[in-house]
Structure formats: structure tokens, C-alpha cells
C-alpha positions in Angstrom: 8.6 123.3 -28.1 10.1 127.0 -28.5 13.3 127.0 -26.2 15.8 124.4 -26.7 19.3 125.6 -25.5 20.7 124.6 -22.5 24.5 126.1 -21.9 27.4 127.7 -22.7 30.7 128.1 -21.7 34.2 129.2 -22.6 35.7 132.9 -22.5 38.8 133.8 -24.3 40.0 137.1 -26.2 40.0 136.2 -29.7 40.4 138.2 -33.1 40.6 137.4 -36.8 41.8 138.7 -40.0 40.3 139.5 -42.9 42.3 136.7 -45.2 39.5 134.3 -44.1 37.0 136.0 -46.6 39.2 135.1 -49.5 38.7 131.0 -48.3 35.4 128.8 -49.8 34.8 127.1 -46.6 33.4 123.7 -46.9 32.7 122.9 -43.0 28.6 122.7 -43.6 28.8 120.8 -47.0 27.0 118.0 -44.9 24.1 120.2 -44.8 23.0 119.4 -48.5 20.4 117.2 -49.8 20.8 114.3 -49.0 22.3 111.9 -52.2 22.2 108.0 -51.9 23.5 105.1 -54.2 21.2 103.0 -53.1 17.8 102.3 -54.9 16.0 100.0 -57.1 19.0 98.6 -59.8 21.7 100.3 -57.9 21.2 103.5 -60.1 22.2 106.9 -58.7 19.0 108.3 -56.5 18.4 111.5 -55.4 15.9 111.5 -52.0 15.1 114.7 -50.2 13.4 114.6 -46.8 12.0 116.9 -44.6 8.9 119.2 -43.3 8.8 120.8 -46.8 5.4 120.7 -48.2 3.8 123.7 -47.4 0.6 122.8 -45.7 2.5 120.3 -43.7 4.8 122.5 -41.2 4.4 119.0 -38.4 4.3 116.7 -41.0 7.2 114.4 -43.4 7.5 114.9 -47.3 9.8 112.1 -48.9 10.9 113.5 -52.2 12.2 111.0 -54.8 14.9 112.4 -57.7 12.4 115.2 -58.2 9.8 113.4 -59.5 7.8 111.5 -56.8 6.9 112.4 -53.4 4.8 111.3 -50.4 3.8 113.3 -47.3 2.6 112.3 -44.2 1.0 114.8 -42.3 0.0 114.9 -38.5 -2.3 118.5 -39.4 -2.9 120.2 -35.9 -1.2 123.8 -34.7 1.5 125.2 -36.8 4.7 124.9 -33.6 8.2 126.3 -35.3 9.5 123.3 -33.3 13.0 122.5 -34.0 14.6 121.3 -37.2 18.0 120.6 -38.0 19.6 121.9 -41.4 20.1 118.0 -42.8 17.2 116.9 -41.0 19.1 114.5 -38.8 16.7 115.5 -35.8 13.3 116.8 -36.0 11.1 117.6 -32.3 7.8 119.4 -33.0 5.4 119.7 -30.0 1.8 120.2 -31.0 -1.8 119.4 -30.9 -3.2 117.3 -33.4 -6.2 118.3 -35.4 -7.7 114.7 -35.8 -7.2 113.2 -32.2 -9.5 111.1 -30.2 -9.3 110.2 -26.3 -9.0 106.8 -25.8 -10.6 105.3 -22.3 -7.9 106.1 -19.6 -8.1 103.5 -16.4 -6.9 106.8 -14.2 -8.4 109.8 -16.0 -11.6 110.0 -18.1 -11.8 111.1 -21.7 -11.8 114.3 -22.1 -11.9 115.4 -26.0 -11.3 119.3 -25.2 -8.1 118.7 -23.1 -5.4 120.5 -23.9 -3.3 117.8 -22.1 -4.6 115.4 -24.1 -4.4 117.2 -27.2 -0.5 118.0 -26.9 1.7 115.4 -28.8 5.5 115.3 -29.1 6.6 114.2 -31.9 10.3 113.5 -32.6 12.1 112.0 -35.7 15.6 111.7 -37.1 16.6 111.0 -40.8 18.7 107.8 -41.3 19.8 107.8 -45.3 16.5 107.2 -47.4 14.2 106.6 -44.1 13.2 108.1 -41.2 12.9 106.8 -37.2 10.0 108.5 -35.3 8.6 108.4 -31.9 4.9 109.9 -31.0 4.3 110.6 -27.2 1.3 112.0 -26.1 0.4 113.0 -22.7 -3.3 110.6 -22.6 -4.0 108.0 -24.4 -5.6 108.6 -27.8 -6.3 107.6 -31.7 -4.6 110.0 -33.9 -4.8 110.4 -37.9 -1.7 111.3 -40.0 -3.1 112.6 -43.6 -2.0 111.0 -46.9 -0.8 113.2 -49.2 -1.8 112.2 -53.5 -2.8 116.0 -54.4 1.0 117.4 -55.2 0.9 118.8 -58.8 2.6 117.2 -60.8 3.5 114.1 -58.3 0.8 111.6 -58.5 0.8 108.9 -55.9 -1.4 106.3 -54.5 -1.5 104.1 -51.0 -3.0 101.4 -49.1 -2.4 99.2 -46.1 0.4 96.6 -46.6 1.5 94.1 -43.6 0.1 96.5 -40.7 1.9 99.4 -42.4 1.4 101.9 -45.2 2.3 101.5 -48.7 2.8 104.0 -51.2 3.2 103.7 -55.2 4.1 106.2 -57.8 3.8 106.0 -61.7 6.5 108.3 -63.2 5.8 109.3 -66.6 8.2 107.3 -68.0 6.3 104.0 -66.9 8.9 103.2 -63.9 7.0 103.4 -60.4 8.9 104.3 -56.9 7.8 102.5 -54.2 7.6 104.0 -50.3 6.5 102.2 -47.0 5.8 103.1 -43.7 5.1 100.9 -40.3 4.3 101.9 -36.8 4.5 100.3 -33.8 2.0 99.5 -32.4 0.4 98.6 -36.0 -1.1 101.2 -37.7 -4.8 100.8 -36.7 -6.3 101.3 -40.2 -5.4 102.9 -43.5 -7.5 104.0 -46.9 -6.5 106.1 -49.9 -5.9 109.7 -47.9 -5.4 108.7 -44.8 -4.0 106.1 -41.8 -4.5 106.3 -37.6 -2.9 105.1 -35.1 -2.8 104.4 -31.1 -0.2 106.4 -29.0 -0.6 104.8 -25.7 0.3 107.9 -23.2 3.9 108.7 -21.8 4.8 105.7 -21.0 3.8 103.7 -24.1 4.7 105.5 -27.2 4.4 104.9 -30.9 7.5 104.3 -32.9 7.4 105.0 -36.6 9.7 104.0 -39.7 9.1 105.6 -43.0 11.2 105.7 -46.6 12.4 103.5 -49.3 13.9 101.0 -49.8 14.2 98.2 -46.9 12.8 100.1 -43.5 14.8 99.6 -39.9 14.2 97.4 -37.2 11.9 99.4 -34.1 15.1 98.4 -32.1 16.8 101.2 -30.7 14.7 104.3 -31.9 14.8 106.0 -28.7 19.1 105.4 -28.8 19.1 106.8 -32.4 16.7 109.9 -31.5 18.7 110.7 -28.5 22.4 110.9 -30.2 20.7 112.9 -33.5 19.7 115.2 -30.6 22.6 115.3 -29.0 24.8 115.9 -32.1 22.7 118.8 -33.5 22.7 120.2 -30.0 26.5 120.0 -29.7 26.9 122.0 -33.7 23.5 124.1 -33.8 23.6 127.8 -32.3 22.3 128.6 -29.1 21.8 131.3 -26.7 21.7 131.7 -23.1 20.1 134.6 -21.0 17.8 136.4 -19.7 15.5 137.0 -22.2 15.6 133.4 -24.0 17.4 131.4 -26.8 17.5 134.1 -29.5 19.9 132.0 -31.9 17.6 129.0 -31.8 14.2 131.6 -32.5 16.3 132.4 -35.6 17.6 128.7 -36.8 13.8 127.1 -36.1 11.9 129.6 -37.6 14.1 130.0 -40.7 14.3 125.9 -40.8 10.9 125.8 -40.5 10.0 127.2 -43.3 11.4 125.5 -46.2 9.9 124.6 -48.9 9.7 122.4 -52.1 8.7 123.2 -54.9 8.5 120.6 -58.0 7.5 123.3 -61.1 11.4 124.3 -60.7 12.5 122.0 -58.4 13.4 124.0 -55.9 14.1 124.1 -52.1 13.8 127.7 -50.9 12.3 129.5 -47.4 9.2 130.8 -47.7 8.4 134.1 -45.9 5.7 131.9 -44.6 3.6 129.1 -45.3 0.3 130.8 -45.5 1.8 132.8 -48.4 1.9 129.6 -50.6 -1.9 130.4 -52.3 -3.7 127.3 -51.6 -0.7 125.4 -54.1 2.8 123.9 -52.6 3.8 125.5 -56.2 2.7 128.8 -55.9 5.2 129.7 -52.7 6.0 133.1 -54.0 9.6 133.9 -53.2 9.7 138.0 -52.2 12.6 140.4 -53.0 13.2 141.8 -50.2 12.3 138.9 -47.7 14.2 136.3 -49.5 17.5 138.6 -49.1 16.8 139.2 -45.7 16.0 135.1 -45.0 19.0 134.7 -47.1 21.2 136.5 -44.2 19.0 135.2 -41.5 19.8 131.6 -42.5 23.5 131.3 -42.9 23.8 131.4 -39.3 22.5 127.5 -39.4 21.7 126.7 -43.0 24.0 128.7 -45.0 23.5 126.4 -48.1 19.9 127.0 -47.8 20.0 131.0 -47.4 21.5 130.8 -50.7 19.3 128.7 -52.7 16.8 131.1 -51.7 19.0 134.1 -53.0 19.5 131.8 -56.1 15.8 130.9 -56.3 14.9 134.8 -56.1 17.6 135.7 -59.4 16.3 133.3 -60.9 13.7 135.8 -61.9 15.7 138.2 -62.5 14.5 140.1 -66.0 17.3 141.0 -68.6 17.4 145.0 -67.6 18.9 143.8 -64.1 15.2 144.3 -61.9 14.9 141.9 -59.5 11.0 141.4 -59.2 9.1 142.6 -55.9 7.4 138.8 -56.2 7.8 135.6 -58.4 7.1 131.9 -58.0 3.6 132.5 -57.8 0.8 133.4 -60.5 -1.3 136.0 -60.8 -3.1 138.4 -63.4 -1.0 141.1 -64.3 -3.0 143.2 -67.1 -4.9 140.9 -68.5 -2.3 138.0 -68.2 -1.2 135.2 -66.1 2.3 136.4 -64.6 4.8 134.3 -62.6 6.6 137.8 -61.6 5.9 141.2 -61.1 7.7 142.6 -64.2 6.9 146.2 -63.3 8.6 146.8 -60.0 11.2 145.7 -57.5 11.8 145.9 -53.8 14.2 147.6 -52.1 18.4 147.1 -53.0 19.2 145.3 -49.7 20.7 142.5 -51.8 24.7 143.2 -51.6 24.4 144.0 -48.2 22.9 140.8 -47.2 25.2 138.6 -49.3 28.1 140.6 -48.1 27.2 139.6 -44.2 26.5 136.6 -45.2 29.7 136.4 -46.4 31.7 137.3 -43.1 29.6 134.8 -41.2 29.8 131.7 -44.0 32.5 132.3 -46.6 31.8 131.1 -50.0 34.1 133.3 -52.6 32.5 131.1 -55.2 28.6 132.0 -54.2 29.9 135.6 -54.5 31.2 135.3 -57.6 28.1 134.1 -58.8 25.6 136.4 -57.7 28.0 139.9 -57.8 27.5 140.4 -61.8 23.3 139.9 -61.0 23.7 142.2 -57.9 25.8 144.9 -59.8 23.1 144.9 -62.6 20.3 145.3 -60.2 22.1 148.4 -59.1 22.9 149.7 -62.1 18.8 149.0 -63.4 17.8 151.5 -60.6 19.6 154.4 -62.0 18.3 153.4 -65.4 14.6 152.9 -64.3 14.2 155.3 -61.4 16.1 157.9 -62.1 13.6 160.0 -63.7 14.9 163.2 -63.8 18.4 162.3 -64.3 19.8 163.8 -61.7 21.3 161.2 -59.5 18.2 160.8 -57.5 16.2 157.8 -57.1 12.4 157.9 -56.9 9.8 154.5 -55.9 7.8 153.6 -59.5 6.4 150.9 -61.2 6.0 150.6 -65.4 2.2 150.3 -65.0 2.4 153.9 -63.9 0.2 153.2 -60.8 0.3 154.8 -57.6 -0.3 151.2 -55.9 2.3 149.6 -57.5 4.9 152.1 -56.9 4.1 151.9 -53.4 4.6 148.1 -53.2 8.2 148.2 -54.7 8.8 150.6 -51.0 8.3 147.4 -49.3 5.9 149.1 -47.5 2.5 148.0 -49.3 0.3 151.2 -47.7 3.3 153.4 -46.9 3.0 156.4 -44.6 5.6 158.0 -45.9 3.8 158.8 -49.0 0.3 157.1 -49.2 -2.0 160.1 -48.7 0.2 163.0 -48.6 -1.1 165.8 -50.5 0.9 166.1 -54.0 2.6 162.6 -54.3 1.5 161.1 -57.5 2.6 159.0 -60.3 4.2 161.0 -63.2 5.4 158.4 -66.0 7.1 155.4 -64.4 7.8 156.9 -60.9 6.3 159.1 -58.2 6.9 162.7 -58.7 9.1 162.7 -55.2 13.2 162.0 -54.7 12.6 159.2 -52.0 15.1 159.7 -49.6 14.7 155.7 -48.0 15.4 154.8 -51.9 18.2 157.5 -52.3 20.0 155.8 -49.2 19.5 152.2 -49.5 21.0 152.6 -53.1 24.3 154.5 -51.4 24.3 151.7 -48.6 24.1 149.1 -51.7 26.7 150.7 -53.7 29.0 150.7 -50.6 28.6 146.7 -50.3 29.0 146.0 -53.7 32.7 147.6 -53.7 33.4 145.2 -50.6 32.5 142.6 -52.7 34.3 143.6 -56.1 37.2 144.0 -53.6 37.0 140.8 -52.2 36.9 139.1 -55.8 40.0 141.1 -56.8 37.9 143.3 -59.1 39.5 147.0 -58.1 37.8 149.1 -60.5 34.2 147.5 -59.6 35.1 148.4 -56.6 36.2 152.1 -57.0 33.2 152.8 -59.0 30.8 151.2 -56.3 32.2 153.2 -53.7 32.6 156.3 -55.3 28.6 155.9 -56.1 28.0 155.7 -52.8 30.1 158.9 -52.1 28.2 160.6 -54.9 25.1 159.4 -53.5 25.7 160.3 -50.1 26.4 163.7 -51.3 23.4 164.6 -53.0 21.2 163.2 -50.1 23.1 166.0 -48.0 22.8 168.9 -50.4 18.8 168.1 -51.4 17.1 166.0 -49.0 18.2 167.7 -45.8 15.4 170.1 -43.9 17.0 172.1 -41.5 14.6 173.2 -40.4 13.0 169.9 -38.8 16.7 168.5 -37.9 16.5 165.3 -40.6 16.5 163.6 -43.7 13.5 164.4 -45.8 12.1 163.0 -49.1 11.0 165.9 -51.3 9.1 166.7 -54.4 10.6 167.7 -57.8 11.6 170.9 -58.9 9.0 173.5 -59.6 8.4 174.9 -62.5 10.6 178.0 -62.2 13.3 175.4 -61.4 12.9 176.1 -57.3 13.5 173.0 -55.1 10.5 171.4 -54.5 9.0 171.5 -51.1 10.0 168.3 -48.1 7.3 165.9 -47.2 7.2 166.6 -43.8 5.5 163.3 -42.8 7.4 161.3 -40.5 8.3 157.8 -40.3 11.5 155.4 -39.8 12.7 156.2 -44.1 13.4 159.5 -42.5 16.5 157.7 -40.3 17.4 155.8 -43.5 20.9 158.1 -43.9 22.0 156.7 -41.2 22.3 153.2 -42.6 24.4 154.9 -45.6 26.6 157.0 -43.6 25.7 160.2 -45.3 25.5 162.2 -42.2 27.8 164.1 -40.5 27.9 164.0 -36.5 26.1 167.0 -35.9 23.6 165.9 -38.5 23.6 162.2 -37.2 23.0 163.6 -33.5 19.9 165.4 -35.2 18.5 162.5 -36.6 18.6 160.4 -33.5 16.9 163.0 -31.2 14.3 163.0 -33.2 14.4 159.1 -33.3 14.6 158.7 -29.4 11.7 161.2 -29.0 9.0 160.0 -27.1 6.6 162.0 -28.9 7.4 160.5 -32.2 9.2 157.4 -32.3 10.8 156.2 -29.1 8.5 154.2 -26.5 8.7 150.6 -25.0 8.0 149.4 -28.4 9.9 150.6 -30.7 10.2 151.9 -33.8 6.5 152.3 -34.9 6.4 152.9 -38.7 4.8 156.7 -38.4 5.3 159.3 -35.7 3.4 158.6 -32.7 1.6 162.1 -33.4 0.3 160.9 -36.8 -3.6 160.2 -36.6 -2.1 156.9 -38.9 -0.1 155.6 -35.8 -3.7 154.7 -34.0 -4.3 152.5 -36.4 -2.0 150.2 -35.8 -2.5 148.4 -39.4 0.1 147.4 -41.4 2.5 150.1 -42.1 0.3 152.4 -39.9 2.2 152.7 -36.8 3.4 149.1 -36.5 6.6 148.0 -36.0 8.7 145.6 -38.5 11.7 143.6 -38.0 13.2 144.7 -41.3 12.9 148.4 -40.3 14.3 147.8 -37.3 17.2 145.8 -38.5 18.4 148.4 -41.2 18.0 151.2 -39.1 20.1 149.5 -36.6 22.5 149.7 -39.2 22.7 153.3 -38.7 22.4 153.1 -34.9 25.5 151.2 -35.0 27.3 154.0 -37.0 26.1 157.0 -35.0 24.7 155.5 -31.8 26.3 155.5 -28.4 26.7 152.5 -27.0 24.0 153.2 -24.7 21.8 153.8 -27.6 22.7 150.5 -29.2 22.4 148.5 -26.5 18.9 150.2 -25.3 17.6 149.9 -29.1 19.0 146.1 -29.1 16.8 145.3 -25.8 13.8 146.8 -27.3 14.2 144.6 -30.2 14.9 141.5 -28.7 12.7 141.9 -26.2 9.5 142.6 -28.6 10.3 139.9 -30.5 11.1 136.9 -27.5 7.9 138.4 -25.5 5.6 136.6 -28.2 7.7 134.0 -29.3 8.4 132.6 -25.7 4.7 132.9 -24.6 3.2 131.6 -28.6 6.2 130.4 -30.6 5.0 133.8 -32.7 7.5 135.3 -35.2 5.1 138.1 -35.9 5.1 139.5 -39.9 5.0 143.2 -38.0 3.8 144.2 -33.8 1.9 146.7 -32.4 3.9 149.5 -31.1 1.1 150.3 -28.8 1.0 146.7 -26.9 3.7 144.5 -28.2 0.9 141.6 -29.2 1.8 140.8 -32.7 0.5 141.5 -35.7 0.1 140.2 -39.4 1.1 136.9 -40.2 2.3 134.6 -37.1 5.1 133.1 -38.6 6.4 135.3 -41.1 10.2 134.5 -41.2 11.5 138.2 -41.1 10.3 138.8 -37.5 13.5 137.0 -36.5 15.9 140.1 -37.6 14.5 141.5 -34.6 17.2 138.5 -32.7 19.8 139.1 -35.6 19.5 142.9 -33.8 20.6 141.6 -30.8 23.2 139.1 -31.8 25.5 142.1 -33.9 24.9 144.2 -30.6 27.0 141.6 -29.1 29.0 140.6 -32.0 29.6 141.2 -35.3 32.0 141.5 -38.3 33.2 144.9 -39.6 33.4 145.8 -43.2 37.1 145.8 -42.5 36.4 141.7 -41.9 37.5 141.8 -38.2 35.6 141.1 -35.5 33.3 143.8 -33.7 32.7 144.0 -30.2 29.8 145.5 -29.4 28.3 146.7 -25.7 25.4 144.2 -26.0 22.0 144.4 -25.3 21.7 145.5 -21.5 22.2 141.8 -20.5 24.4 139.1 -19.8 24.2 136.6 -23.1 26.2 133.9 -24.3 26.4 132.5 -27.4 28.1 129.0 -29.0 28.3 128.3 -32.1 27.9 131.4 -33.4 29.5 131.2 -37.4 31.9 134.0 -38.0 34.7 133.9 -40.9 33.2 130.5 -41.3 34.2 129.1 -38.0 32.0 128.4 -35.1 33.1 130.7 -32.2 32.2 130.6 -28.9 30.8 134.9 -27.4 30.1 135.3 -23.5 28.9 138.8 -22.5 29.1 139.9 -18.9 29.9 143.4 -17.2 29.1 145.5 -20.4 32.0 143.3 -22.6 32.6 140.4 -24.8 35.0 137.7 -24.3 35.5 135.7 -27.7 36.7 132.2 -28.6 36.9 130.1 -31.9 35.5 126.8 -31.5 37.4 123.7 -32.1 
């Protein structure tokens, strides 16, 4: 299942103010974990539920007050399929790995049929239990694995009155108790796993799972409808020509939750394949985890930031946020949890601040602004090595590998290979100009933010950073010569500026995203961007010049092309850009990304630039700011707070439900405008 929005309707002119960023908004609060009185002694329980163990993405985890859990999983293709935020409706369409034809009166068996193999399975969270139905399009036996292997969660099961029956032992001698029952009975059950029969179309299998008492099989197919119904009528949705590019964002970002029960936390994953064989080693990635952060608060804005939360957490006492944490590995001759010798880029602020104009919380931003501000401030201290106000990419190890990991791109272009570049001390011996900008562009959403908190002097001295900033980019890292931004080496020896790295790739438009430019810089910058001999094309924007012997490689960094790249240069695009420009870079985008996930459900890590097939991980969360792209074409917030109409992306579109200010609003685009409405 990968398209699940049906309509929308409703044009009206609309604007707002920018009072509403000043307001905690409460209207998602029902989105938390689930909390329930009842339990064993009436005591106070705590029961989370949802696809959240990581090597089940079809599957049910049934988390008890952090400390017990049981999963049932289905196995089979990894679908994004949809999930709602409280996990009121679940619909994943997929094909089993452990499925066997039953005899068919009007079709033989046929085990390699990919009819037979294709099972829809819907469920709907009622309180501590769960109502299910399986419907498959033959008849067959299918096997649901039994999960005991959770670190730290020890359970065990066994058949009990035609059903399942699970038992934990918590350590302090108490056991929780969990049950599950199908209809028709489950066909047979032993310590890892149970089967059952799913009769075809017309004869499916109903399933009830949980604690305490389970429901009656009675109106399962009632309660499944209305939980549809109701997250249809609150979820965003999209409607056009090129696909539901809301939902592509909300199921992929849904879809990859998960639980962890060394910290007990519920964070997104940049994907599940990243979780290293352990569902507690889900490492949780700078970068990404800002960027899934802002991707989720258009449906789950209390789970975008937990993530944030979960990736402070790590943050070390100097103000670096770690390039990766959550997960172990051996870091000179020791077992790390974090990489404590580099970050990631600073796209932090600026992903809390949208966040912010799309799901107010003043209180979230008071919490995270002092760890954002410090992470700022740790950059100038760390990577600032000739103290002159500009910032170079390092690491403490004084490796050249390293320092090109904190880029964000692991085997960078921009600097990987290029004669001269190497590590001297802590940093490479080059003022990165990508670095240089993103820190201005940070600077510049961290005085929006000490602004909104009533914090004026944080806020002059943010923006008067970026100003600084901004400046030195134009006086150093401008070649004149090539018409754009260029990273350059130090100083020489005699004190003459060091010479440009005259490789190109997307870092080279990073200004853009800052506003350093001026127009007739700006117009420079984007002629070389819409060249068709370096970066423009039907896929666009490949991560080296197309006239780069790298860009035939089409490898990682090598001439792909990368949702985050593309988002933040957008950024700039929608400084500088005409409209034309925006809306033809916005199609590209959203076209790129819908082409795979309509025809695969992909959301591809990176794509080729010289097919559009994707590449890298399948479902790697960040491939979705590729939608985002598409959505601020359309609509989006200023840093002034009001609303931004935008000329779209070269299509008629219409969204519902789309959060801004906190409030669902209702955006239909047709004959190159917007028409906007707040939802009731």
C-alpha cells in the first residue's frame, strides 16, 4: 500500500500572524504514548504499542512500563504501509516470508505467486490491545514469529485456549502477562513461533492481541473501518498529478520508529537496516535526526522531537553534538556509544525553528535553544583553527576520514582527493565554504528563536554572527573568476590567500542558503547551477559537476543525488530563484522522489542523477525532504511567521491538513496560485 489519499477540497484566501508562535499548542497531545490505569492491582501502567522493533517494520511490539515486551512479527517485504501517529490504524500490504498455499477448489497452488503471496494486513489499537484483520488474495498457512531475543526483555510463550500466551519475569519477581487469539484458531504454536489459516478474500482472519482481558471478534471490521476513517479525516494528504506527497512523508517517517529499552526511548531511525543486528544499537545521526525531526512534525510532531531530544542527549559538555550515538563501536581502542571526535553539520536551529512555524511548542524551544546555542558556539571554539572567523570540517583524531564524515558527506567530492587538502591538527587545512555558510544560516535561526523566547540580546548577537559570517564568505571565499562560492586553502606562508578549490559540487551553492550573496553574485551562482554541463539535467542536483570523471560513478557522494542537498539548497533557491526556477527545481524534486516510491514504495538514502533508479538504502527516512521540497514550493512560513505563497511546483496540488502556526489548513493550487484556508 503506497498511495492512500483520496481528496480535497475547500479554497479560501487566508493569512496569519506571527502571535501564534508565542502559543504551546496542545491540539496533537493525543498523539503520545499511550497511558492506561488499568492493569494487574489497578496500579498505574504504562503500554506502548506499535511497529517499533526494528526487525519487525510489518509486525506488532507490545511494550509494557518499559520493562517487558512481546512482538509478533509477520517477516516478509519491508512495505512503508501506513501508520498513524497513536497507532489507532495500521494497513501494511506485503508478502509474507513464511507462507504456504493451501489447496484452492478454483485455482491450484501455486507457491511462487505473487498473488498468493500478497497479504493485507490491517490493525487498529484499542487501549492495551489490538483488533486485526489478515486478508490474503489465495488461500494459505502463514507464520507470525515470536519474539523472546529483546535485550534486556526476557519473555516466554506457548499455546493457551487456541490462542498465544506470553509470560514475562521482571527482575523484581512480578511477571506481566500478554495473550493473543485468532479467528479462525491459531493452527499451532511453540516457543518462537505460531501459524495460522487466512482463508482468501472472502474469509479473513481476525486477530486480538494485548493485556489484560482481549475483545470479542464482533465488530472488527466496524472498528477497522472508523480508525480508518478518523485518521483519514486528521492525517495530511495530497492530491495531484504526481501522487500523495504528504502521505510519502507521514508513512515513511511513521514507519520508522523505534524502541529502544537501554534508554528507553522512542526515536525514528534513519532506517531500520541501520540498527546493527541489535533493536539497541539504532544509532541516532546528527544530521538525519534534525532533518527527521522537521520531516515529522507535519504528522507526529511529538515524535520529531523525541528524536531531537534523543540526539542531545548525547550531547558532550563542550556543546558538539556527535556525528553518531546510540550505537557501539571501537573508537581507539575502546567501545564508544558516540563519536566524541566530530559532529555533523549545524542544521539544528533551522530545523527546530520550522518546526516551530508548523507545530508551536514555545516550551520545546525553550528547551533545546541553550543546547543549540552551545553547539554553535562549540564550532567556533573547535573549528576555527586559524582564528579568523572561518570554519574548517575536522575531527580530534586528526584523520582525514573522520573529518570528512562530520561533512555529512562520508567520501566527499568537494574535498576527498583534491590535491593539497589534508589534516593539519584538528581540521583540514581549507576554510570550507558549505561549513562557513551553514554556520551563518544557523546563527540566523538561532536569533529567531532567542527572539521568539524574549531573549533580545541572544538574538542580536545570533544575527549579527550571521552578518559577520556572511561577510567574510564574500570577502575570502568568492572566485571571480569562476562566477561562485569557493572553499579555499589557508594562507601561504608569505601571508598570500591561499589558492580556491576549484572542484565543483552542490557546497559551492551553499551561500545561497545563508543569504550572503548579493543579486548579481546570486544570478552567478545559479547559472552555474542550471548549467547543463555541470549540474542541471532531468535529475537533479548530482553531488559533483557532471564534467567530473567522479560523476560516472554514481557511488555515494560521487555524482548522486540526496534529498538533504537538495532541500537546503532549495533554501537558497527560494531566496534568489525566480519563480520559474523554484517551481522547475520543486518538480524535479518531487518528481525523482514519487517516480520510485509510486512504482517500489522506495524512499531512496541518495538517486542516480544519471537514471533516477535509487540508490543506497531503500528506505532511508531523509529521501522524503525531496516531498518537503515540494510542499514549501506551494506553501510555507516566512521567518517573519506569516504565510508564504509560493508558485508551486508546475502542477495543480492540493493539500488538507497541512499544520501551519499549529492549525491544520486546508492549500489548493491551480493557475500558478494558492488559495488558503484554516481548518475547523
Amino acid at each position: 500500500m503506497i498511495s492512500r489519499r483520496r481528496f480535497l477540497r475547500g479554497t479560501a484566501a487566508y493569512a496569519t500572524s506571527w502571535q501564534w508562535l508565542h502559543e504551546a499548542m496542545d491540539r496533537f497531545a493525543g498523539l503520545a504514548i499511550g497511558r492506561s490505569k488499568s492493569g494487574e492491582g489497578g496500579s498505574a501502567t504504562s503500554t506502548r504499542i506499535g511497529n517499533f522493533y526494528f526487525q519487525a517494520p510489518n509486525g506488532i511490539a507490545f511494550i509494557r512500563d518499559d520493562a517487558a515486551a512481546f512482538v509478533i512479527n509477520p517477516g516478509g517485504s519491508y512495505n512503508a504501509g501506513i501508520v498513524s501517529p497513536d497507532d489507532s490504524f495500521h494497513r501494511i500490504v506485503f508478502s509474507p516470508s513464511t507462507v504456504t498455499p493451501l489447496q484452492h477448489p478454483f485455482r491450484p497452488a501455486e507457491s511462487g505467486s505473487n498473488g498468493l503471496r500478497r497479504v493485507d494486513f490491517k490493525w487498529s489499537r484499542m487501549s492495551d490491545v489490538i483488533v486485526g484483520r489478515l486478508v490474503s488474495a489465495y488461500p494459505c498457512e502463514m507464520r507470525f514469529g515470536l519474539n523472546d531475543n529483546w535485550p534486556g526483555f526476557s519473555s516466554e510463550f506457548s499455546a493457551e485456549d487456541g490462542g498465544v500466551k506470553g509470560v514475562a519475569k521482571l527482575a523484581n519477581g512480578t511477571t506481566v502477562t500478554w495473550r493473543l487469539k485468532t479467528q479462525p484458531a491459531v493452527k499451532s504454536v511453540d516457543a518462537t513461533q505460531f501459524t495460522v489459516d487466512i482463508g482468501g478474500p472472502e474469509q479473513p482472519t481476525y486477530v486480538v492481541a494485548g493485556f489484560g482481558e482481549l475483545p470479542s471478534f464482533d465488530g472488527i471490521d466496524d472498528r477497522l473501518a472508523e480508525a480508518e476513517r478518523e485518521y483519514e479525516d486528521r492525517c495530511p494528504k495530497a492530491q495531484g498529478p504526481s501522487g500523495d506527497i504528504l502521505a510519502a512523508i507521514a508513512d515513511n517517517l511513521n514507519n520508522s520508529r523505534i524502541y529502544s529499552n537501554d534508554n528507553k526511548r522512542l526515536a525514528i531511525s534513519v532506517s531500520r537496516t541501520f540498527a546493527s543486528g541489535s533493536p539497541n544499537s539504532c544509532a541516532y545521526f546528527c544530521w538525519d535526526s534534525f532533518f527527521n525531526g522537521l520531516l515529522a512534525c507535519l504528522d507526529d510532531p511529538l515524535m520529531g522531537r523525541d528524536t531531537v531530544r534523543a540526539m542531545l542527549s548525547y550531547q558532550s559538555a563542550d556543546g558538539m553534538v556527535p556525528n553518531w550515538a546510540h550505537s557501539s563501536h571501537m573508537i581507539e581502542g575502546r567501545l564508544a556509544d558516540s563519536s566524541t571526535d566530530r559532529s555533523q553539520p549545524p542544521v539544528g536551529a533551522m530545523c527546530v525553528w520550522k518546526t516551530q512555524l508548523h507545530q508551536p511548542d514555545i516550551d520545546f524551544l525553550r528547551e533545546v535553544y541553550p543546547k543549540l546555542a552551545a553547539w554553535n558556539s562549540w564550532w567556533m571554539k573547535a573549528r576555527n583553527a586559524r582564528n579568523d572567523g572561518l570554519l574548517q570540517w575536522g575531527s580530534s583524531t586528526g584523520t582525514m576520514r573522520a573529518a570528512q564524515w562530520e561533512t555529512g558527506w562520508d567520501d566527499t567530492p568537494h574535498f576527498e582527493g583534491v590535491d593539497g587538502v589534508h589534516m593539519v591538527g584538528n581540521t583540514m587545512n581549507v576554510y570550507a565554504v558549505d561549513l562557513c555558510s551553514l554556520w551563518a544560516a544557523d546563527a540566523h535561526y538561532l536569533a529567531l528563536i532567542a527572539a521568539a523566547l524574549g531573549l533580545p540580546e541572544d538574538a542580536k548577537r545570533h544575527r549579527q554572527d550571521s552578518i559577520d559570517m556572511n561577510q567574510r564568505i564574500n570577502t575570502r571565499l568568492w572566485n571571480e573568476e569562476l562566477g561562485i562560492y569557493c572553499s579555499r586553502f589557508w594562507n601561504k606562508a608569505d601571508g598570500t590567500p591561499g589558492d580556491f578549490l576549484t572542484r565543483l559540487t552542490p557546497a559551492n551553492f551553499y551561500p545561497l542558503i545563508s543569504g550572503a550573496p548579493d543579486r548579481r553574485r546570486a544570478d552567478k551562482v545559479l547559472a552555474v547551477m542550471t548549467d547543463p554541463k555541470r549540474f542541471w539535467g532531468e535529475w537533479i542536483l548530482p553531488t559533483v559537476s557532471r564534467e567530473d570523471p567522479a560523476f560516472l560513478e554514481q557511488t555515494y557522494w560521487h555524482g548522486t543525488v540526496w534529498g538533504p542537498v537538495n532541500y537546503l539548497v532549495f533554501q537558497g533557491v527560494k531566496r534568489y530563484g525566480t519563480p520559474q526556477l523554484q517551481a522547475t527545481f520543486a518538480q524535479k524534486s518531487v518528481q525523482l522522489f514519487m517516480n520510485n516510491w509510486l512504482a517500489n514504495g522506495y524512499c531512496g538514502e541518495n538517486f542516480l542523477s544519471i537514471n533516477g533508479s535509487v540508490g543506497g538504502d531503500r528506505h532511508y527516512t531523509w529521501g522524503a525532504l525531496l516531498c518537503l521540497i515540494g510542499i514549501e514550493s506551494v506553501i510555507d512560513v516566512g521567518d517573519d511567521g506569516n504565510i508564504r505563497k509560493g508558485p508551486g511546483f508546475n502542477e495543480p496540488v492540493e493539500l488538507k491538513n497541512l499544520p501551519m502556526g499549529g492549525k491544520p489548513h486546508t492549500v489548493s493550487f491551480r493557475f500558478g496560485a494558492p488559495t488558503v484556508m484554516v481548518m475547523p
